[in-house]
C-alpha positions in Angstrom: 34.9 -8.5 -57.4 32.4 -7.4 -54.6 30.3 -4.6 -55.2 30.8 -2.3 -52.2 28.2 0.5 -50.2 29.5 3.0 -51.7 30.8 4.7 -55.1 33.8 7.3 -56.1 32.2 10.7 -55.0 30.1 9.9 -52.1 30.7 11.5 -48.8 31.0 10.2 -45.4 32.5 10.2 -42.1 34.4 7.7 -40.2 32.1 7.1 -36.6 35.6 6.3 -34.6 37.5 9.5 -36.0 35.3 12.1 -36.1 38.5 14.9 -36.2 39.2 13.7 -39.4 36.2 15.4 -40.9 34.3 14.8 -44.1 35.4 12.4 -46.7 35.3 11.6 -50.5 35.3 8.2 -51.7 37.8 7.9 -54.2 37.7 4.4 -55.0 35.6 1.6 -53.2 36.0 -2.6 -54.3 34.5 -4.8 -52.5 35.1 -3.7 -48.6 38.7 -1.8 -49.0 37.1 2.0 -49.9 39.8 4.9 -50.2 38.3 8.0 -48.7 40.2 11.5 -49.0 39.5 12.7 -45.7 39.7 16.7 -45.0 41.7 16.5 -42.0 44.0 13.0 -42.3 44.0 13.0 -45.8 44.0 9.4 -48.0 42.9 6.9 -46.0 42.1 3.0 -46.6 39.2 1.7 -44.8 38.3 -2.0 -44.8 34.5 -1.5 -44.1 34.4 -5.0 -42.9 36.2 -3.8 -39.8 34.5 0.4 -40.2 31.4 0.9 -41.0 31.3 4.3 -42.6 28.9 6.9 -42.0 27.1 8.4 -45.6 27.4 11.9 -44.8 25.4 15.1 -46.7 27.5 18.3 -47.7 26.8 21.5 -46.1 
C-alpha cells in the first residue's frame, strides 16, 4: 500500500468545491482519502485526480 499526504484527523478543503466546507480525513491509502465534509458529508476523493487543500481549524 501507498502511503498517502495525509492521515485520519487532518483537515482540509476541496479547491473545486469550496461550498462544501471543511473536512476531516477519515481514512486516506494511498490516493483514495475519505473526507467527512461539513456541508456534503462522506466523500471519496482520489487525490490523483484532487489535490486537497490542508486546511487549519478556526
Amino acid at each position: 500500500m501507498d502511503r498517502s499526504d495525509f492521515a485520519p484527523g487532518d483537515y482540509v478543503r476541496h479547491p473545486r468545491q469550496p461550498d462544501w466546507g471543511l473536512g476531516q480525513v477519515q481514512s486516506a491509502i494511498g490516493n483514495r482519502v475519505t473526507v467527512m465534509f461539513e456541508h456534503a458529508g462522506k466523500v471519496l476523493v482520489d487525490t490523483a485526480v484532487v489535490a486537497l487543500e490542508p486546511a487549519e481549524v478556526d
